[in-house]
C-alpha positions in Angstrom: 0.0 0.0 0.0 1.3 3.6 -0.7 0.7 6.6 1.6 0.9 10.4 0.4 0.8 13.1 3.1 -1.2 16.5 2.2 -0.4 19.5 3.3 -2.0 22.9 3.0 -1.7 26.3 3.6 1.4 26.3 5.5 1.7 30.3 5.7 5.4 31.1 6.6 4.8 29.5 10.2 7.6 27.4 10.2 7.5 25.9 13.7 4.2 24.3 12.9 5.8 23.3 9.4 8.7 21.4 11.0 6.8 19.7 13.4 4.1 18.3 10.7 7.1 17.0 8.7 8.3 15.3 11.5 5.3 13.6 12.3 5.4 12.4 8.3 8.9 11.3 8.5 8.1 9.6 11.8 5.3 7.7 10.0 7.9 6.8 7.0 6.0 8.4 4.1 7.9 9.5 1.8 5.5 11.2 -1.0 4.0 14.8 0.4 2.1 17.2 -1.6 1.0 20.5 -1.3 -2.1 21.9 -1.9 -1.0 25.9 -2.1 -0.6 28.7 0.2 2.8 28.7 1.2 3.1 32.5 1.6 1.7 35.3 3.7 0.2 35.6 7.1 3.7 34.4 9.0 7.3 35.9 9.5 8.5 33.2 7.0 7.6 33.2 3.6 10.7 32.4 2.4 11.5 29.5 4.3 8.2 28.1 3.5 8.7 28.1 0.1 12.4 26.3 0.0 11.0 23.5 2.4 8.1 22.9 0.5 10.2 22.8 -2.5 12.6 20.3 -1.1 10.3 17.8 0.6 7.4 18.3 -1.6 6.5 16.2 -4.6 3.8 17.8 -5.7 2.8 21.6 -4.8 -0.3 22.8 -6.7 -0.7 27.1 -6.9 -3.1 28.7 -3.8 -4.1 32.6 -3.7 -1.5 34.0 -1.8 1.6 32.3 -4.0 -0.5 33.5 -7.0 -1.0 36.8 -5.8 2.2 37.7 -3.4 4.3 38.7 -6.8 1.7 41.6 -8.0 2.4 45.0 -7.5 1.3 46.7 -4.7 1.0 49.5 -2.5 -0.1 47.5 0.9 3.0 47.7 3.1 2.4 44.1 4.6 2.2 42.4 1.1 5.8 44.2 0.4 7.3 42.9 3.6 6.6 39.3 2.6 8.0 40.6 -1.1 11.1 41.5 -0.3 11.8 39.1 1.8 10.8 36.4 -0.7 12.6 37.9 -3.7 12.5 37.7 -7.4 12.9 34.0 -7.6 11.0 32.8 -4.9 7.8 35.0 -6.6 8.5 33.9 -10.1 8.4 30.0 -8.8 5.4 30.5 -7.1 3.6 32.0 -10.4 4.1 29.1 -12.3 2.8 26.2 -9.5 0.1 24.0 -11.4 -3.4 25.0 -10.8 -4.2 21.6 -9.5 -3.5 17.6 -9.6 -5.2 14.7 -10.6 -4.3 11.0 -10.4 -6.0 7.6 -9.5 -5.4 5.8 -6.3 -6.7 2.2 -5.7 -9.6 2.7 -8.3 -10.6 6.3 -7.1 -9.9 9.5 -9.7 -8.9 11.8 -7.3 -8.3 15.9 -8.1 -6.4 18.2 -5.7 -6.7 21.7 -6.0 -6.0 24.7 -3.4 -9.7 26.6 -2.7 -11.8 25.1 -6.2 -11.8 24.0 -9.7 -13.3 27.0 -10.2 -10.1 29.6 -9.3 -8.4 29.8 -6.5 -10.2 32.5 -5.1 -13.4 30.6 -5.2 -14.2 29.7 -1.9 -16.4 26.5 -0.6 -16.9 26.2 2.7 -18.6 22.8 4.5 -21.8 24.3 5.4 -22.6 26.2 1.6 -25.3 24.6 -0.3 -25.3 21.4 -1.6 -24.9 22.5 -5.2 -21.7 24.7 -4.6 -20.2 21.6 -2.6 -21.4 19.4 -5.8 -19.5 21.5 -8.2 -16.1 20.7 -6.9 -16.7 17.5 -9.0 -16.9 19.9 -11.8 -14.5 20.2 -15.1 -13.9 23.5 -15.5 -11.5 25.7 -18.2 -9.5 25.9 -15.2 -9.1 21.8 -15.0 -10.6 18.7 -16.5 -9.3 15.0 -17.6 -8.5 14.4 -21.1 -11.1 12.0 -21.1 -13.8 14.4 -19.5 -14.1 12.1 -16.6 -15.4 14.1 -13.3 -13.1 12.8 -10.1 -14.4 10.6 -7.3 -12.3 12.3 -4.5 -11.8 16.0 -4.5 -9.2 17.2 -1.9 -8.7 20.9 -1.2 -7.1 23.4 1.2 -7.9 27.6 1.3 -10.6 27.6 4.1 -7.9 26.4 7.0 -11.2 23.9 8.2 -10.1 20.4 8.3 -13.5 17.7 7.0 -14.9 15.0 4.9 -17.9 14.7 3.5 -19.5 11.9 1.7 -21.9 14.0 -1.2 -23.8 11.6 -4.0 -21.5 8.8 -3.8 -18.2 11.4 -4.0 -16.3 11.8 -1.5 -15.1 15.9 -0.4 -12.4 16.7 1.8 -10.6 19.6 3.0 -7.1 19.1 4.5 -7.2 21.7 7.1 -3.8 24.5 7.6 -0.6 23.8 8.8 0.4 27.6 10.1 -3.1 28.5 10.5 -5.8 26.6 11.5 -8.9 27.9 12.1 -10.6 25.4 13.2 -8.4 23.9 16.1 -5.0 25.4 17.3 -3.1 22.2 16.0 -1.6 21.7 12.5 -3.9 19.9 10.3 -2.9 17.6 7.5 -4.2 14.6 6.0 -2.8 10.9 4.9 -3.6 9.2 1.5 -3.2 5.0 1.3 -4.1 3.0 -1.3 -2.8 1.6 -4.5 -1.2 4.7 -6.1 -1.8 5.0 -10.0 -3.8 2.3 -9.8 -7.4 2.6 -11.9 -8.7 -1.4 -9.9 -10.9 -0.9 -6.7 -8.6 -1.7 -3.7 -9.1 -0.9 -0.2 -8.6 2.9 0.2 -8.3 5.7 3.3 -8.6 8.8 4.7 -7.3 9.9 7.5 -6.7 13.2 9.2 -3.8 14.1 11.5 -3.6 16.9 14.1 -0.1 17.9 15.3 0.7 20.4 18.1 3.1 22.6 17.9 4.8 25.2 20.0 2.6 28.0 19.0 4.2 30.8 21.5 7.5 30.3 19.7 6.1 30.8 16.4 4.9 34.2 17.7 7.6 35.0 18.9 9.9 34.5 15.7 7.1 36.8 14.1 7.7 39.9 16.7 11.7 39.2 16.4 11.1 39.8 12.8 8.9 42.7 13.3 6.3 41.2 11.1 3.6 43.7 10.1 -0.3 43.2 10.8 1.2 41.1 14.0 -1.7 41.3 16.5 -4.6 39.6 14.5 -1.8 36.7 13.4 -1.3 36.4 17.6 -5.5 36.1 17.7 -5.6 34.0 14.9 -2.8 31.0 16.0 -4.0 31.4 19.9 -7.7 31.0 19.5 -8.2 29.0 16.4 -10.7 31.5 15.0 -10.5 34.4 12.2 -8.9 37.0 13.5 -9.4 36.0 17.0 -13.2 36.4 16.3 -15.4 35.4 19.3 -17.6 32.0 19.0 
């Protein structure tokens, strides 16, 4: 049986980035994609990127790494900038949109936020139709063979789930460097029969990963990271911006 590790959404918050790959390594898988948003948020963009880059097999494009390089006149967006630098922003421009491949008899797509863009956001709770169209071919994505996947996995929304929706199966993989959901790193484990089109037995399972989170705010005041106090909120409490329940 193979095993794939997902990650998503690892934001510059390298603490919680280390520790997840060390709970991968201490499982011995050895394949690890990516499903986008390595940038913004934390104090280390940079570092994000050449980790992911070294350990990652496969890293699909999220909003941030596709918007970080644009021009701008927001001074937190040019922090990360120039501390990324011409090559780190030109690599993240050209990440694939998404992935697709089988896996013990399922045709499973990966894709940051939707097949839609990756500023199109689906959250658990939105109607059953917008969940359904994650199943979607789109100019964005599609098979050669028009084929609609069985398994859609996707990050953006930093809320770990699975949900089984007219005999397809949806999942999010949760955030690394910012959960909002739980204050642990989120990432999810793929077995089965990889490249392989036959049904054979098949999981999903998520992992949660704690991680000194005090120490990754810290790095991010040494730095003197901009837009600092909702960060703070945001790895603390779990919740947007520190909002209340």
């Amino acid at each position: 049986m193979d095993r794939i590790a997902i990650i998503s959404d690892i934001h510059g918050n390298i603490p919680a980035l280390q520790s997840v790959l060390a709970d991968i390594e201490s499982r011995d898988i050895k394949s690890i994609y990516c499903l986008g948003d390595l940038v913004g948020k934390g104090p280390h963009s940079e570092q994000a990127v050449d980790i992911t880059r070294e350990r990652c097999e496969v890293i699909v494009r999220g909003n941030w790494d596709e918007g970080i390089g644009e021009p701008t006149d927001y001074t937190t967006i040019q922090w990360h900038q120039q501390r990324l630098g011409k090559e780190r922003l030109d690599y993240l421009k050209m990440l694939p949109f998404s992935h697709d491949f089988y896996m013990s008899g399922r045709f499973i797509r990966l894709v940051h936020a939707s097949p839609q863009s990756v500023h199109y956001r689906v959250q658990p709770w939105d109607p059953i139709e917008k969940r359904l169209a994650m199943f979607e071919n789109t100019e964005a994505v599609g098979s050669k063979s028009g084929k609609q996947p069985d398994v859609v996995g996707y990050g953006d929304i930093h809320n770990a789930y699975l949900q089984h929706i007219h005999g397809k199966v949806l999942f999010n993989v949760g955030s690394v460097g910012n959960p909002l959901d739980v204050t642990q790193a989120s990432y999810v484990i793929l077995e089965g029969v990889l490249d392989s089109a036959s049904i054979r037995p098949f999981s999903i399972q998520f992992m949660r990963v704690a991680y000194d989170i005090e120490f990754a705010i810290r790095q991010a005041m040494d730095e003197g990271m901009p837009d600092l106090e909702p960060y703070i909120k945001e790895l603390r409490t779990g919740r947007y911006r520190g909002l209340p329940d």
